[in-house]
DOTOR-67916 format. One record per residue (C-alpha): residue in three letters; x, y, z; residue number from 1. Coordinates in steps of 0.25 Angstrom, whole numbers, plus 2048, in hexadecimal, padded with zeros to 3 digits. Layout:
<recs>
  code    X    Y    Z  pos
   ALA    X    Y    Z  NUM
...
</recs>
This chain:
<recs>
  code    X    Y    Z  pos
   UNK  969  57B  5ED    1
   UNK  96D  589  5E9    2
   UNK  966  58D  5DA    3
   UNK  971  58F  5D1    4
   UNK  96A  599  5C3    5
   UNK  976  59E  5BB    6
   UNK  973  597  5B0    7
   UNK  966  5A1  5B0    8
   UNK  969  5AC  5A5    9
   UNK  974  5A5  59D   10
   UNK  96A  59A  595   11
   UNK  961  5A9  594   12
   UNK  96C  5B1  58B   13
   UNK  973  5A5  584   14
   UNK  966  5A3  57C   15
   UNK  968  5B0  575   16
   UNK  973  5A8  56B   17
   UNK  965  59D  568   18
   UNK  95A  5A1  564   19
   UNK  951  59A  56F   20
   UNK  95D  58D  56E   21
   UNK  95C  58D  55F   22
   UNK  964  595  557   23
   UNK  95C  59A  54A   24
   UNK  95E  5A0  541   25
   UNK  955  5AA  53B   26
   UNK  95D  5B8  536   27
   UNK  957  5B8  527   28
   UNK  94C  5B0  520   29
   UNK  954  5B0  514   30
   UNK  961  5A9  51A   31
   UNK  958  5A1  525   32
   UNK  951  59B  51A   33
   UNK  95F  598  514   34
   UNK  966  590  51F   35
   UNK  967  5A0  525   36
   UNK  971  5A3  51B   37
   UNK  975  5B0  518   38
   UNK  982  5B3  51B   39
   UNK  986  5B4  50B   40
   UNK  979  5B9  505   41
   UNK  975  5C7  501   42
   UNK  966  5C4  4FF   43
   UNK  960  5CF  508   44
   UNK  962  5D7  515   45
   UNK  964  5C8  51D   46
   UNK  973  5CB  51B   47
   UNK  972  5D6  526   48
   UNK  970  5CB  530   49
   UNK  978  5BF  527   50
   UNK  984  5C8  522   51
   UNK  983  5D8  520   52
   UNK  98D  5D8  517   53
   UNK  982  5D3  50D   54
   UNK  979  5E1  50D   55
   UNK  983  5E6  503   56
   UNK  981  5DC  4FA   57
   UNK  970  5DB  4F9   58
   UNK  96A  5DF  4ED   59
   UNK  960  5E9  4F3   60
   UNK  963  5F7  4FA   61
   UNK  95A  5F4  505   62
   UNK  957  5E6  509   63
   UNK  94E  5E3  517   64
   UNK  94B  5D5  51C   65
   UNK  942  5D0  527   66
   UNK  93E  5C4  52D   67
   UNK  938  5BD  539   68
   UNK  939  5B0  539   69
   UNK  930  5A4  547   70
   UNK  939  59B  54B   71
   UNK  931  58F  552   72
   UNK  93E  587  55B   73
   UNK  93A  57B  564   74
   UNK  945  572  56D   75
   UNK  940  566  574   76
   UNK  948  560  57F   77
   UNK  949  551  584   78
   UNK  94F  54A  58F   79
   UNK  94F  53C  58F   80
   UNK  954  538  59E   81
   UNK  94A  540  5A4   82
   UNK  940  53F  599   83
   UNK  93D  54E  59B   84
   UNK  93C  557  58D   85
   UNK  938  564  588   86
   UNK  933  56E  57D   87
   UNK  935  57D  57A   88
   UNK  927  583  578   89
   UNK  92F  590  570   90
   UNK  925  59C  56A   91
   UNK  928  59F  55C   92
   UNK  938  5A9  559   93
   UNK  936  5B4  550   94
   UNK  944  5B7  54C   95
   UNK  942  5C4  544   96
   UNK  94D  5CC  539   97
   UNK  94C  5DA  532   98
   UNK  958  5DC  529   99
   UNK  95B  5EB  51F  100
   UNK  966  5EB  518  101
   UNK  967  5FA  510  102
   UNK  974  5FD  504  103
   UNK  978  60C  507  104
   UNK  97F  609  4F9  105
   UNK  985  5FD  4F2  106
   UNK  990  5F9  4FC  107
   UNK  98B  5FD  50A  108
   UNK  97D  5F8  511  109
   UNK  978  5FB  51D  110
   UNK  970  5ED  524  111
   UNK  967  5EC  52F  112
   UNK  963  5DE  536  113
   UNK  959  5DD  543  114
   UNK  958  5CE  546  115
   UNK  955  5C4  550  116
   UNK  95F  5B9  54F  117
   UNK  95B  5B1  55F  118
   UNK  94D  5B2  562  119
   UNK  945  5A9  56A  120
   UNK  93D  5A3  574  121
   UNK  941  596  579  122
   UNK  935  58E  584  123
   UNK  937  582  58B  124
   UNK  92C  57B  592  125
   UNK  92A  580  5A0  126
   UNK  933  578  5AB  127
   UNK  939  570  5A0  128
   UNK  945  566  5A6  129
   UNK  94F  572  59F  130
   UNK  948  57D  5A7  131
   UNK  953  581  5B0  132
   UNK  95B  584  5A3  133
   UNK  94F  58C  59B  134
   UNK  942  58E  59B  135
   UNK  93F  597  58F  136
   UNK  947  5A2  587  137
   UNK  941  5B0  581  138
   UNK  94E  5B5  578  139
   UNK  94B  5C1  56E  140
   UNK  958  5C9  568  141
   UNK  959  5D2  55B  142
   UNK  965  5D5  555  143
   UNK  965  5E4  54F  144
   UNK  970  5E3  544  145
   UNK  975  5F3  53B  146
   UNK  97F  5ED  52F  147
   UNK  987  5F4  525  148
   UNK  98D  5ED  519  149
   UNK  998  5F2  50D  150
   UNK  999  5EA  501  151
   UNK  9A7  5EE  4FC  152
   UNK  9A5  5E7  4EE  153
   UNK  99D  5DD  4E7  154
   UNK  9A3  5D3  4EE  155
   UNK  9A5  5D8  4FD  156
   UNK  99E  5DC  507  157
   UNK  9A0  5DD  517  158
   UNK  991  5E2  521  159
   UNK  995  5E6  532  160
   UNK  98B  5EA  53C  161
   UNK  988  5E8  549  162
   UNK  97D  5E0  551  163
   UNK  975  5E4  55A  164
   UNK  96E  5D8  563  165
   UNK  962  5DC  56D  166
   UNK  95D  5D0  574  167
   UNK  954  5C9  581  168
   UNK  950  5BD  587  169
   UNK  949  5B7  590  170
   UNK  94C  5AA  598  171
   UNK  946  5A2  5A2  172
   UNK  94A  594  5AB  173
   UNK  949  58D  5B7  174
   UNK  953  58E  5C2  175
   UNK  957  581  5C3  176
   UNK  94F  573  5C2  177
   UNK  946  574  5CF  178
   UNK  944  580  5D5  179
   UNK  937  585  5D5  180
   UNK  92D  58C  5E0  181
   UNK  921  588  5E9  182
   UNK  918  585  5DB  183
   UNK  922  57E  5D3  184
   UNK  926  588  5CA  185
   UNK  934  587  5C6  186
   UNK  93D  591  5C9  187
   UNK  941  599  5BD  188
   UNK  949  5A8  5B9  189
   UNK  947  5B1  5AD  190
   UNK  952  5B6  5A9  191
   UNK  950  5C2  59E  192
   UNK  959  5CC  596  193
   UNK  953  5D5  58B  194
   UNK  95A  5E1  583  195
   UNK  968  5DB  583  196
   UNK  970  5E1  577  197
   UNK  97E  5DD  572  198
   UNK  986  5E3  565  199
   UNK  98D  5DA  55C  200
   UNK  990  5DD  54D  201
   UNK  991  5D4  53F  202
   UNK  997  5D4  533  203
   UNK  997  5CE  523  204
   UNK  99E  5CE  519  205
   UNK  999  5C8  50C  206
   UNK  9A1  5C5  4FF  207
   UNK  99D  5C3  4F1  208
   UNK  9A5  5BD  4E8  209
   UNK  99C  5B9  4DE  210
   UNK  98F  5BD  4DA  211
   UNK  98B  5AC  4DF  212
   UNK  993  5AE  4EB  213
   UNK  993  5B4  4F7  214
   UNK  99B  5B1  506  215
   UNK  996  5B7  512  216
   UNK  99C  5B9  521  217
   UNK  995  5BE  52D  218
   UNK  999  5C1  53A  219
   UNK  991  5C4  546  220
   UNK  99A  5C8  553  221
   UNK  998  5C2  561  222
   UNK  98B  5CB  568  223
   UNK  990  5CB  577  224
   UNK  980  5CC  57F  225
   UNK  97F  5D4  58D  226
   UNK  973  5D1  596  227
   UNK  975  5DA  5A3  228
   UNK  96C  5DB  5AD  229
   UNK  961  5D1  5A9  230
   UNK  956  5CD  5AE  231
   UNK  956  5BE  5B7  232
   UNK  946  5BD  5BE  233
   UNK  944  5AE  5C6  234
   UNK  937  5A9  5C9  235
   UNK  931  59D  5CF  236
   UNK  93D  59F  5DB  237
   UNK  939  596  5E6  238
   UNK  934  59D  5F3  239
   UNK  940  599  5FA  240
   UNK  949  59F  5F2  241
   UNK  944  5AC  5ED  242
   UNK  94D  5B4  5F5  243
   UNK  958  5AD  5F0  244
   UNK  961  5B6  5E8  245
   UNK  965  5AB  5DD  246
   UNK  955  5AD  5DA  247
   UNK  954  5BC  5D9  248
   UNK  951  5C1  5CC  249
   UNK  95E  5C9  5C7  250
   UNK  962  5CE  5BD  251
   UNK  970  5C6  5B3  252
   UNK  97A  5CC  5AA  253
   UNK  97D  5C2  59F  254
   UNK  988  5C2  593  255
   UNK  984  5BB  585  256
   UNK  98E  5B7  579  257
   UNK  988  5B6  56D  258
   UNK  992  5B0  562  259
   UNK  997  5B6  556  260
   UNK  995  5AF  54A  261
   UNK  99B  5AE  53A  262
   UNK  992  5AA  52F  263
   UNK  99A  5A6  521  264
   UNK  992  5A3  515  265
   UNK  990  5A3  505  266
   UNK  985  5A6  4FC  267
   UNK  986  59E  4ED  268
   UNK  97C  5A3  4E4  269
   UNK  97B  596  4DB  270
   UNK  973  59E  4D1  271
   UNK  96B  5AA  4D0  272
   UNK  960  5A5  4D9  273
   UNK  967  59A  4E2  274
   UNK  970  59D  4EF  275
   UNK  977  593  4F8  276
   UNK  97B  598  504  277
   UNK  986  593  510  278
   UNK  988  59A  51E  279
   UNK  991  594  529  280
   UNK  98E  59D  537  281
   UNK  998  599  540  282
   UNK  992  59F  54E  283
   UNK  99E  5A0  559  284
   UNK  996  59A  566  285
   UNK  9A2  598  56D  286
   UNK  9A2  5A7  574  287
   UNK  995  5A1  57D  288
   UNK  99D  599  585  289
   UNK  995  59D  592  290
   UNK  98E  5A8  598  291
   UNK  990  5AF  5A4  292
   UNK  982  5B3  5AC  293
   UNK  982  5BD  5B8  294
   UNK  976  5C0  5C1  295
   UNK  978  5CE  5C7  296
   UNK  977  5D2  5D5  297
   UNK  968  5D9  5D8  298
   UNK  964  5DD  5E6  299
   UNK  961  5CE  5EA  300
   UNK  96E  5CA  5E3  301
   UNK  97B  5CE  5E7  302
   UNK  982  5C6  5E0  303
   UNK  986  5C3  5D1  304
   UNK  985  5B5  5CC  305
   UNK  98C  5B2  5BF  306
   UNK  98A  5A5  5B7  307
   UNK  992  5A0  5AD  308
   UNK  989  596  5A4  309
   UNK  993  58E  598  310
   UNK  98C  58E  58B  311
   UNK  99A  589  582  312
   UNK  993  58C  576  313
   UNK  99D  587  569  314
   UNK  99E  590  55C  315
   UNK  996  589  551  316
   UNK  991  589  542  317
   UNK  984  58A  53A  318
   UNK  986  585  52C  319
   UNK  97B  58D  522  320
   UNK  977  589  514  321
   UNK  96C  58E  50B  322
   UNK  965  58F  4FE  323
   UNK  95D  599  4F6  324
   UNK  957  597  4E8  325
   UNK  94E  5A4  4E2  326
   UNK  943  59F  4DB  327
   UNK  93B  5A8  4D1  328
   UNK  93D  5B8  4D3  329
   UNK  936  5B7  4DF  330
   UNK  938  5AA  4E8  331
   UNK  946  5A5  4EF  332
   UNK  947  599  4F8  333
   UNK  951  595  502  334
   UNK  955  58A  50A  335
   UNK  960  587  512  336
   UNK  965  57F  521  337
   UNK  971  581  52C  338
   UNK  977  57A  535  339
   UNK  97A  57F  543  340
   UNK  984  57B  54D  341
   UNK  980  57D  55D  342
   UNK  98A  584  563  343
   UNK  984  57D  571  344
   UNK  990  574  576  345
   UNK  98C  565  57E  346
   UNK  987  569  58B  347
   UNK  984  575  58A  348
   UNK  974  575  585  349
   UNK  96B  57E  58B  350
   UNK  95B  57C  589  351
   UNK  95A  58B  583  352
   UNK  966  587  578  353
   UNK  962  579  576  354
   UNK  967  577  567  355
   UNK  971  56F  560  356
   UNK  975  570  551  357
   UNK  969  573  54A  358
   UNK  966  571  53A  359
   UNK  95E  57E  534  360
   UNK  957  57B  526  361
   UNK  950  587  521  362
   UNK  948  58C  514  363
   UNK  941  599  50F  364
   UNK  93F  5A1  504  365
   UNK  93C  5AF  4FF  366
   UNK  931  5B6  4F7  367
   UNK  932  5C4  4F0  368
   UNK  925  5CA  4F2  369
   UNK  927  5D6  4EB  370
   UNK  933  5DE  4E6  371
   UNK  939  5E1  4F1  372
   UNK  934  5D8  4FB  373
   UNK  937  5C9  4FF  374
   UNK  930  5BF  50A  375
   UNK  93B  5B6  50E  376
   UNK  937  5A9  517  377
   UNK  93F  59F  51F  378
   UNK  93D  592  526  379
   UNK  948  58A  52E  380
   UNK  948  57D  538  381
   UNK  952  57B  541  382
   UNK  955  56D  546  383
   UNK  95E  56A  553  384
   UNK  965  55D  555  385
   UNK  95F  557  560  386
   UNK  969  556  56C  387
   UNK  96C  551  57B  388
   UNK  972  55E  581  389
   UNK  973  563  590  390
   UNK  977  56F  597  391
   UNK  981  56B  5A1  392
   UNK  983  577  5A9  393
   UNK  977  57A  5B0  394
   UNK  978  57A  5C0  395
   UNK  96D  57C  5C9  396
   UNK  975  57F  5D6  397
   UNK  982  585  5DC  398
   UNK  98A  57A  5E1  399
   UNK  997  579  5D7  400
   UNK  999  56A  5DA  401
   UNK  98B  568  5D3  402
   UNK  98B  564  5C4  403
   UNK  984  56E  5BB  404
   UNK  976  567  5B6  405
   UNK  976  560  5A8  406
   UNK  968  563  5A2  407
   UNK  968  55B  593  408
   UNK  95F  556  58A  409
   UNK  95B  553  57C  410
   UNK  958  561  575  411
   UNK  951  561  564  412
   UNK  94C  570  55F  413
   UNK  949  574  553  414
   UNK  946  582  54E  415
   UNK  93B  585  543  416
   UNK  93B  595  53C  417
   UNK  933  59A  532  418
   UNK  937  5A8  52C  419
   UNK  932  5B5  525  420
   UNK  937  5C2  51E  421
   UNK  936  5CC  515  422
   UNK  942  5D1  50E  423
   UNK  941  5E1  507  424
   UNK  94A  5E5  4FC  425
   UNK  94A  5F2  4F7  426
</recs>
């Protein structure tokens, strides 16, 4: 039987969209701590990240926030026909953000955000049943985001800029559900792509009504992301085969949507120290319906093999709700929970984005230190429903009348993060 490995690079790039199979998020202390919220308030520089248009409207003519936040995410997988499970053993995530927002004068400010919204390190037990789909992930990306904002009267206000994404990854599975050499070692490839940058843009606008009022829209573009020429290393290649040019390290050119999404949201202050706050983010999934995988030609391969791998990922929303209460002159608390939809359609669940819809309840508070400086903490737990999902598309050989390969499952995960931050307002 002939080894069939398209589906190689693809489960490699489409982890860039979660943060190791999780999405969390972690963009702001402040807003993670309420429900990550933010979309309407004018706290602090946050709003470069949760809405520009906001800059014009802090208090403070130079605002600068940042934060790292260690995230600790485990999923444990279970098959009861064959009584075979599993367990991610992942190293701790350290998402970290750096905001400036700066007023040249009382309608225009300049923002800056530098942020790390996927970032992760996903491990699964070596040889584990799910091995020919994944074996571990490495994903670090930062997002490098220059904003301008223009507050055209008390009660209007728009913010535009670019984004810049710079990211890497690393991937590793085995070949397939056997094949291993003389001393049992399975079969694996490594495929690697670092320093891919993409160019997207956002934009806010932010109204005002009332002095207790205030309605946010954001709107991130669609970032289209180019791997070329990207590095794909096998290992464990049984002697017989070494010189088989389906085994021959190469090198793949890969092609990753990442979706555009729109956040709508209101800020009610109830009284001069108590805020309520509502975001809807409705992400639009359905541009990752597949994703097309080509291994070049090298010296030992003359041909081009493309893949196409289906994803049919569906548009999906994350509903936000959050609370702050100031207490004294120099405490505020926060609490706060969402609830996200999986964009993942019946069928098609991959061991590196095992997650269905997950709860996220949150808390934090802030403590102003001295004048002009604040520690904000955050804490959020993120539970997944467990569920029964399989990934139908797998196939381990070349012969078109042979059914793809089902590998399903029970899958639970849950995601615990722990923030800090320091905001300076001068």
């Amino acid at each position: 039987m002939k080894i069939k490995i398209l589906m190689i690079a693809s489960i490699c790039i489409s982890t860039t969209t979660f943060a190791g199979g999780y999405r969390v998020a972690t963009q702001g202390q402040n807003a993670l701590s309420m429900g990550h919220t933010g979309v309407a308030m004018t706290d602090n520089s946050e709003v470069v990240f949760f809405n520009p248009a906001g800059m014009s409207s802090l208090k403070s003519d130079t605002d600068i926030s940042v934060g790292i936040t260690l995230i600790d995410g485990n999923t444990k997988y279970q098959d009861s026909i064959s009584n075979t499970s599993a367990e991610t053993d992942n190293p701790i995530g350290t998402p970290f953000n750096l905001y400036l927002a700066k007023k040249f004068d009382e309608k225009a400010s300049f923002g800056f955000g530098m942020y790390t919204p996927y970032g992760n390190t996903v491990e699964w037990e070596k040889d584990w049943a799910g091995s020919h789909l994944v074996n571990n992930i490495k994903l670090q990306s930062i997002y490098f985001q220059p904003t301008l904002s223009y507050k055209f009267n008390d009660m209007f206000s728009i913010g535009i800029g670019p984004t810049y994404t710079l990211g890497s990854v690393k991937f590793n599975r085995n070949l397939n559900t056997f094949l291993a050499n003389a001393n049992g070692e399975r079969a694996n490839v490594t495929v690697e792509a670092s320093n891919i940058g993409a160019w997207g843009y956002n934009v806010g606008f932010l109204v005002q009504p009332t002095n207790k009022l205030s309605i946010g829209i954001s709107y991130r573009s669609q970032v289209d992301m180019e791997a070329r020429g990207e590095s794909a290393d096998f290992a464990n290649i049984p002697e017989s085969l070494q010189t088989v040019s389906t085994f021959l390290d190469t090198t793949f050119d890969a092609d990753l949507v990442l979706p555009a999404e729109l956040t709508v949201g209101i800020a009610i202050n109830l009284s001069s120290a108590t805020t309520l706050a509502f975001d809807v983010n409705r992400t639009f999934w359905s541009a990752y319906k597949n994703l097309n995988i080509s291994f070049n030609p090298t010296t030992h391969r003359d041909t081009t093999v493309l893949a196409l791998n289906p994803r049919n990922y569906n548009d999906v929303n994350i509903y936000r709700v959050g609370l702050q209460q100031k207490i004294g002159n120099s405490l505020t608390i926060r609490g706060g929970g969402y609830y996200d939809d999986s964009p993942i359609s019946p069928g098609y669940y991959t061991p590196e984005t095992a997650r269905n819809d997950s709860i996220g309840l949150t808390a934090g508070a802030s403590y102003q230190a001295s004048k002009r400086i604040y520690i904000d903490f955050s804490l959020l737990f993120l539970m997944f429903k467990e569920f029964n999902g399989s990934y139908a598309f797998y196939d381990d050989d070349n012969d078109p009348d042979t059914p793809p390969i089902s590998f399903s499952g029970s899958y639970i995960s849950s995601v615990m993060a722990g923030g800090i931050g320091l905001n300076y307002k001068y």
